[in-house]
SENU-395173 format. One record per residue (C-alpha): residue number from 1; residue in three letters; chain; z, x, y. Coordinates in steps of 0.2 Angstrom, whole numbers, plus 2048, in hexadecimal, padded with zeros to 3 digits. Each point is the difference from the previous one (the first is absolute). Layout:
+-----+-----+---+-----+-----+-----+
|   k |   r | c |   w |   u |   v |
+-----+-----+---+-----+-----+-----+
| NUM | ALA | A |   Z |   X |   Y |
...
+-----+-----+---+-----+-----+-----+
END
This chain:
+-----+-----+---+-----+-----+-----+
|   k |   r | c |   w |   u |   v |
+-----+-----+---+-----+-----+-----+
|   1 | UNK | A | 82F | 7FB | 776 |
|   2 | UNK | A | 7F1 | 7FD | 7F5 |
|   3 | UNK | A | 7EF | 80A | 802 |
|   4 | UNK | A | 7F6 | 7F2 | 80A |
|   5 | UNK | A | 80C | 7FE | 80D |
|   6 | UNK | A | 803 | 811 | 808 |
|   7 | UNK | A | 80F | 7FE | 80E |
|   8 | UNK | A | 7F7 | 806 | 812 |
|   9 | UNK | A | 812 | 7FC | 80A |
|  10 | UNK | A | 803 | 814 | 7FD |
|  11 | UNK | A | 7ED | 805 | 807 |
|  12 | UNK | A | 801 | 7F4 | 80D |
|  13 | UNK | A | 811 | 807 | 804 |
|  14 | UNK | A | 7FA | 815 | 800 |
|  15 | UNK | A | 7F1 | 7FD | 80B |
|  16 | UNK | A | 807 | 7F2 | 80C |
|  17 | UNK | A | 80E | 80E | 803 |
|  18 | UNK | A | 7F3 | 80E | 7FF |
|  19 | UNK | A | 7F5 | 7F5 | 80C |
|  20 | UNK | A | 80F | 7FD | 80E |
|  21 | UNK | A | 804 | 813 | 7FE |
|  22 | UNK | A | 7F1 | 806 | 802 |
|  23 | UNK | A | 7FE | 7F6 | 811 |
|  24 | UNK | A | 811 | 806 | 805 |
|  25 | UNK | A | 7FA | 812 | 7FD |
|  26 | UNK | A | 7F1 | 7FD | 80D |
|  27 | UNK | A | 80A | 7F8 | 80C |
|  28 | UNK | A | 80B | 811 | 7FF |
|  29 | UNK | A | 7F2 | 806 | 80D |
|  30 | UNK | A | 802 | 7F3 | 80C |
|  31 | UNK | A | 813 | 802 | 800 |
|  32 | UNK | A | 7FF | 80E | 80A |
|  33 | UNK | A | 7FA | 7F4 | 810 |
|  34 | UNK | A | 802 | 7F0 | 7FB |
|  35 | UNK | A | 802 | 7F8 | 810 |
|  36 | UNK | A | 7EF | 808 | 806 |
|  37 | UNK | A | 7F5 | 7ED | 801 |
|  38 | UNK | A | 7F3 | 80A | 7F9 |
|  39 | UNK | A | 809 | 7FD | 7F1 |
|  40 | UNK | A | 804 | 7ED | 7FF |
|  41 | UNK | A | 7F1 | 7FC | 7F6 |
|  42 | UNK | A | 805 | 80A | 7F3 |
|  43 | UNK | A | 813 | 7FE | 801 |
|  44 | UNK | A | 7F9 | 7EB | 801 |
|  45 | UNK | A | 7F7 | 804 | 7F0 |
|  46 | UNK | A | 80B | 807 | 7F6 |
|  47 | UNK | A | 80D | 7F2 | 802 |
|  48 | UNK | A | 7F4 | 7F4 | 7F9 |
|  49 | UNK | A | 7F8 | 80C | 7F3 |
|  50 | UNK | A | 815 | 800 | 7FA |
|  51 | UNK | A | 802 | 7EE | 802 |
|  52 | UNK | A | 7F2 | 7FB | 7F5 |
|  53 | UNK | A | 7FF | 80C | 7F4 |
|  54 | UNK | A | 813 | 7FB | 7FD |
|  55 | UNK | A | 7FD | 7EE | 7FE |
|  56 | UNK | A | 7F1 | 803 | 7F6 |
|  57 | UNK | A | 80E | 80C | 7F4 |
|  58 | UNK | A | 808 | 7F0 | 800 |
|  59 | UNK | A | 7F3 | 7F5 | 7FA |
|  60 | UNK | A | 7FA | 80C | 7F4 |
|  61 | UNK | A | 812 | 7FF | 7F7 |
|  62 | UNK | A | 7F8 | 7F1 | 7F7 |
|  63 | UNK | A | 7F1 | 806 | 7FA |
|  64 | UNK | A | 7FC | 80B | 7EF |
|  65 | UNK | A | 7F2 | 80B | 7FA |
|  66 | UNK | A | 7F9 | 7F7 | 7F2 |
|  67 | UNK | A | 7F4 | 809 | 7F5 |
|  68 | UNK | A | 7F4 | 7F0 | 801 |
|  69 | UNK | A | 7FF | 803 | 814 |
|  70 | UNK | A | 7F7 | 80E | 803 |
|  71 | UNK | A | 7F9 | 7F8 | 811 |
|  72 | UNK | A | 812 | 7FC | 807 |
|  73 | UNK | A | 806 | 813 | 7FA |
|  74 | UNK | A | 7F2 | 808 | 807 |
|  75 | UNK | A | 804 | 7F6 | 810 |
|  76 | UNK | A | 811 | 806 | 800 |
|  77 | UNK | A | 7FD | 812 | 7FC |
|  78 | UNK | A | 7F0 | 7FF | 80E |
|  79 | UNK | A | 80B | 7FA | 80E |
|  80 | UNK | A | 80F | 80B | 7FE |
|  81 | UNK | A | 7F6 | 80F | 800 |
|  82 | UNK | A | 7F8 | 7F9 | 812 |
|  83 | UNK | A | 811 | 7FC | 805 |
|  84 | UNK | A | 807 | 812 | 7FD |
|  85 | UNK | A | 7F0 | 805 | 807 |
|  86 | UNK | A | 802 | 7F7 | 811 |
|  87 | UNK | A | 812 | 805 | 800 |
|  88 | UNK | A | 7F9 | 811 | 7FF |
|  89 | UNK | A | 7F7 | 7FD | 812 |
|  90 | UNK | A | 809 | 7F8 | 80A |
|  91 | UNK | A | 806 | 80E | 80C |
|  92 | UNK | A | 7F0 | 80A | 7FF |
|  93 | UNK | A | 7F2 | 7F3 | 800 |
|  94 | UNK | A | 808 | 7EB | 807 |
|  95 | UNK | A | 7ED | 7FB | 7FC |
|  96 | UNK | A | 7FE | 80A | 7ED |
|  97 | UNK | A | 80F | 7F8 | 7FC |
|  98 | UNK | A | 7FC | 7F0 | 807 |
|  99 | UNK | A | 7F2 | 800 | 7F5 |
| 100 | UNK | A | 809 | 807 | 7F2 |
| 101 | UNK | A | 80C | 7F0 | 803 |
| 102 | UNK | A | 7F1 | 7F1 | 801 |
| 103 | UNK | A | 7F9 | 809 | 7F1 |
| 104 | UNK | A | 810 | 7FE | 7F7 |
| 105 | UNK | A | 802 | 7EF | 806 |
| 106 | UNK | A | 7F0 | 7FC | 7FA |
| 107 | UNK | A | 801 | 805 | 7ED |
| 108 | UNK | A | 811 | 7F8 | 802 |
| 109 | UNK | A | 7F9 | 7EF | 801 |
| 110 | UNK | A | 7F1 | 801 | 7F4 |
| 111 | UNK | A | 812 | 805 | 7F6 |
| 112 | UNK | A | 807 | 7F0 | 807 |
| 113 | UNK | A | 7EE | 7F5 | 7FD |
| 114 | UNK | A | 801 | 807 | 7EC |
| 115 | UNK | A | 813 | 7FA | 7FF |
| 116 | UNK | A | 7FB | 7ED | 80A |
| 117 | UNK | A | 7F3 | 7FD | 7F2 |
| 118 | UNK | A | 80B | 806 | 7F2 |
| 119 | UNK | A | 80E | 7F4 | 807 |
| 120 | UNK | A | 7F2 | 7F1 | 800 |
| 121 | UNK | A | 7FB | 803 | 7EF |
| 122 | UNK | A | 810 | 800 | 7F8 |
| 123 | UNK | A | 806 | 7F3 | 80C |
| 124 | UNK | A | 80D | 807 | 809 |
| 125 | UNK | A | 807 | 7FF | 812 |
| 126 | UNK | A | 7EF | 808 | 80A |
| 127 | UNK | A | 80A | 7FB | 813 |
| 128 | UNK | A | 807 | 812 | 802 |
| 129 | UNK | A | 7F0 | 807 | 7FC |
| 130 | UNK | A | 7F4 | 7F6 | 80D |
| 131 | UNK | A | 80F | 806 | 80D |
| 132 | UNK | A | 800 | 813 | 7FA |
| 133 | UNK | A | 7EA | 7FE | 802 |
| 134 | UNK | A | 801 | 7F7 | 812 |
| 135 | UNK | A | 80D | 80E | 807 |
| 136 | UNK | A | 7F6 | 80F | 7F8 |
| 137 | UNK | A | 7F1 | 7F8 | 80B |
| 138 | UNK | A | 80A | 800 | 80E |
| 139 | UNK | A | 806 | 811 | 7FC |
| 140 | UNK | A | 7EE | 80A | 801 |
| 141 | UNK | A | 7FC | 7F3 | 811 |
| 142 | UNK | A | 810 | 807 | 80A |
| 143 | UNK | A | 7FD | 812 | 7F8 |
| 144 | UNK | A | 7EE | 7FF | 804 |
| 145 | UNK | A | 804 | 7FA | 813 |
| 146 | UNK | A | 812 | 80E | 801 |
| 147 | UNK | A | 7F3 | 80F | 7FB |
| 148 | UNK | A | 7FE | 80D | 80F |
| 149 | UNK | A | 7ED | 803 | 7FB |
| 150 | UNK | A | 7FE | 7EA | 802 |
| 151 | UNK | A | 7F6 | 7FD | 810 |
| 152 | UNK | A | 80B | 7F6 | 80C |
| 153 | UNK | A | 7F3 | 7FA | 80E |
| 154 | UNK | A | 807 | 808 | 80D |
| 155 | UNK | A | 812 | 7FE | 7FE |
| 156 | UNK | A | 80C | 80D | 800 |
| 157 | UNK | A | 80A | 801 | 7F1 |
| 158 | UNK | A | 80B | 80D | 805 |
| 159 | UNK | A | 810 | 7FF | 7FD |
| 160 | UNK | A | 802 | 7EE | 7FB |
| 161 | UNK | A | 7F5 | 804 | 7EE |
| 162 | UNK | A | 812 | 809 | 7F8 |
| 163 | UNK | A | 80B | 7EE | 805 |
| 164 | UNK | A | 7F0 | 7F6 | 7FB |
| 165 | UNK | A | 806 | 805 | 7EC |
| 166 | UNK | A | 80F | 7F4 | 803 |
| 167 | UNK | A | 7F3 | 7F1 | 7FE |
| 168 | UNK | A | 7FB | 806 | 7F0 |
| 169 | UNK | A | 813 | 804 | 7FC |
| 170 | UNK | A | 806 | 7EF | 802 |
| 171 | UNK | A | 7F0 | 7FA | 7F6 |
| 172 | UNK | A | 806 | 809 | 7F1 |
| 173 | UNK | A | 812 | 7F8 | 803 |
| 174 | UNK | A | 7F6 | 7EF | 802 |
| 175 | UNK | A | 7F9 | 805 | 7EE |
| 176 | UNK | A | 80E | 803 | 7F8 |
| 177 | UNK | A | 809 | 7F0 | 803 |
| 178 | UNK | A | 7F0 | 7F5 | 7FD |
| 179 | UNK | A | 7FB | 808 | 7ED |
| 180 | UNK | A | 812 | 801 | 7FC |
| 181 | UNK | A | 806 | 7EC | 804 |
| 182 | UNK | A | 7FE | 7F4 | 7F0 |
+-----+-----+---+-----+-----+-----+
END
């Protein structure tokens, strides 16, 4: 391994597992009642929160700290913490983690933005990236709209909110198929 190109798979492995735990953890309180629809939302939550941050593991296989990108590791070291941070929420507070989650997302894609222009400049294949940047947009819009503490107009969210995360669920599988096809 030479000294510019530092192997991340190892980190990326530690706090993707750390990450998935530490939601597991939090959802240890729900488990007491989990068919109480009170809890949907978080139980809906914490299925997508597993399901992207496991296909981001994924994609995050392919990438390496470089010492010359201190924007994309600042990126990656930004989001996890965020991530373990949500994780951290998701029984005790659905909107904090929520939050937590967008915030994540967001530093996740000036991350992705960073890798697009370097994969322009050095005129590599830049499809996977514009796919990763429209889905993280689509990401923060259905988190924003699937937050408790989002206005709904009148309309009563109830117990419908947990079963919406399946939208966002099969969005991510929809994700995976499209930056992964050559």
């Amino acid at each position: 391994m030479s000294n510019k190109n530092l192997t991340k798979m190892d980190l990326n492995a530690v706090v993707g597992f750390a990450t998935v735990l530490t939601a597991i953890n939090g959802m240890g309180k729900i488990a007491a009642n989990p068919s109480d629809p009170a809890h949907s939302p978080q139980i809906g939550f914490f299925c997508f929160f597993v399901l992207l941050r496991f296909k981001m593991f994924i994609d995050d296989e392919d990438h390496n700290f470089r010492v010359d990108d201190p924007v994309g590791n600042t990126c990656a070291v930004v989001s996890w913490i965020l991530f373990l941070f949500s994780a951290s929420t998701i029984s005790v507070d659905l909107h904090a983690s929520i939050s937590w989650f967008m915030w994540a997302i967001a530093v996740s894609t000036l991350w992705v933005v960073n890798s697009l222009f370097k994969a322009y400049m050095s005129g590599s294949n830049i499809r996977k990236y514009f796919v990763y940047l429209l889905f993280n947009v689509f990401y923060l819009l259905l988190l924003f709209l699937l937050d408790p503490e989002f206005p709904r107009l009148g309309f009563d969210w109830g117990e419908l909110s947990g079963w919406a995360f399946i939208i966002p669920c099969l969005v991510v599988l929809m994700e995976w198929v499209l930056s992964n096809r050559h």
